[in-house]
Structures are given as C-alpha cells and as structure tokens.
N, C-alpha and C positions, 0 to 999 in steps of 0.2 A: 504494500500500500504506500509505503514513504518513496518506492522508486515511482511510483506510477502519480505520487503528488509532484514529484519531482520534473517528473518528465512535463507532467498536462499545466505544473503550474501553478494549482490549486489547491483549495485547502484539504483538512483532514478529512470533514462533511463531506465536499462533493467526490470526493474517492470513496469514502462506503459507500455513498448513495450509488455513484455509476455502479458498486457490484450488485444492487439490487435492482436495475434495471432490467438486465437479464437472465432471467430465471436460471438458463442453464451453466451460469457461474457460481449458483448458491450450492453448495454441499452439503445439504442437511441429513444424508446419511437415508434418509426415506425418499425422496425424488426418485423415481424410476424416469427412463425414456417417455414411459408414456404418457408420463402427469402431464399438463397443460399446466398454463401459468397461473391461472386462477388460485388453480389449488394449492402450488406454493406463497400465492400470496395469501389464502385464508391460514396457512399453517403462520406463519409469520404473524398475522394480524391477531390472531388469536391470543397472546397472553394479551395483546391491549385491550379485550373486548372484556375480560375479568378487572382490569385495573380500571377502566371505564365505569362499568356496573356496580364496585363498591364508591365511584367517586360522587356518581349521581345519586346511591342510597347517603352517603352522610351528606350529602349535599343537601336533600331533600328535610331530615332528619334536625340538621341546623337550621335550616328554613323555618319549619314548621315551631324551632322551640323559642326561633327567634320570634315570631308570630307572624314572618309574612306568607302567610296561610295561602293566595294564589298563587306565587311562585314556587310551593312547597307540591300541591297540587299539581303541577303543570310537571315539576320536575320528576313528581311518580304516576303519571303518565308517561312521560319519556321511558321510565324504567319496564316500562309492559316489556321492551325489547330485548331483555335483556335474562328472561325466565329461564332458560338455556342455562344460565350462570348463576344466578339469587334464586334462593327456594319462593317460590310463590307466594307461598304464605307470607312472608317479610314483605314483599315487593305490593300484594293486596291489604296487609293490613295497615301498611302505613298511608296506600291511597284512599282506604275509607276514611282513614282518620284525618288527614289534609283536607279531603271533599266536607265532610264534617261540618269541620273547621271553617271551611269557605264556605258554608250553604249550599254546598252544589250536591241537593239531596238525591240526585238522578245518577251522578256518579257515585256516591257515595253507596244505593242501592245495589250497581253493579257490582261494587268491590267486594259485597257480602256476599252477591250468588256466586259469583267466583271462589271468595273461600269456603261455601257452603258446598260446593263441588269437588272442591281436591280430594281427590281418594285418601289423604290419610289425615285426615280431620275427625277428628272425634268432637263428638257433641258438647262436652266441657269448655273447648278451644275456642 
C-alpha cells in the first residue's frame, strides 16, 4: 500500500479505498470465482449494519428520556430495518412507548400487535 501511495501520489485513504473498488482484489478467504460483487460488498457492509442498529437504539432511547418524544418516535421507526440484528421485542417496545409518548395512538397500537405476535412472548411480557 505505501508503494502504490507512493507511486499514485496519494494519501493513505484513497489506496485502501482503490483496493475496494475491485472486488477481485479483496481476499476475504470466502470469495469464490463465482461471487458477484454484490455479495462481497454485503459481507463487508455487514459488521456496519450491527454498529448502525445499536447507534439508532440509544439514539432513540436518549431521545425519548430527553423528552423529545417525535424524534424519538421517528428514530424507532427507522429501526423496523434493522430486526435482522435487534431482537424485536426491544426495537417494538421502545416504538410503543415513543408513539405513546407522542400521541400517535395508531402507531402506538401497531407496536403492541406486533409484540402480541412474536412467537416467544409470553402473556406476562
């Protein structure tokens, strides 16, 4: 990398960045011939889509205790995307409580059939 900044001129940044330009420069040890670039770029994206997912819950979390209760709302909505990575449960219980919070009784509703439906809810919870 330091001969190829040397050579192009450039900084540290745009040399890692040109090695990910081209998929089939990346040696991640899994790439086969046949992968397609997509899917090395979702392997790659992927630890940001966890660091992402906990940034939006305390984000949301701080919102809400700060009391501004529409952007707290708005931010766990954002977080529906992200159920793959946050247990549901966390990600609905903190959007009923934000809607709540905001009067927005119609989301708030949804937030409860949703956790009235996850398979492992028990009727205490």
């Amino acid at each position: 990398i330091a001969e190829s900044m040397k050579e192009v001129g450039g900084s540290r940044s745009a040399a890692l960045m040109g090695m990910y330009d081209d998929p089939t420069n990346i040696d991640i040890g899994m790439a086969t011939e046949g992968e397609n670039s997509s899917t090395v770029r979702k392997f790659l994206d992927s630890p940001w889509k966890g660091a992402e997912a906990y940034h939006y819950l305390l984000l949301a979390q701080r919102q809400l205790y700060e009391g501004y209760v529409d952007a707290a709302m708005k931010t766990c909505l954002h977080l529906r995307e992200f159920e793959s990575v946050l247990p549901a449960k966390d990600i609905f219980s903190l959007l009923a409580l934000s809607s709540c919070a905001n009067r927005a009784f119609a989301t708030c509703s949804k937030a409860f059939i949703k956790l009235e439906g996850l398979p492992n809810m028990t009727d205490e919870e």
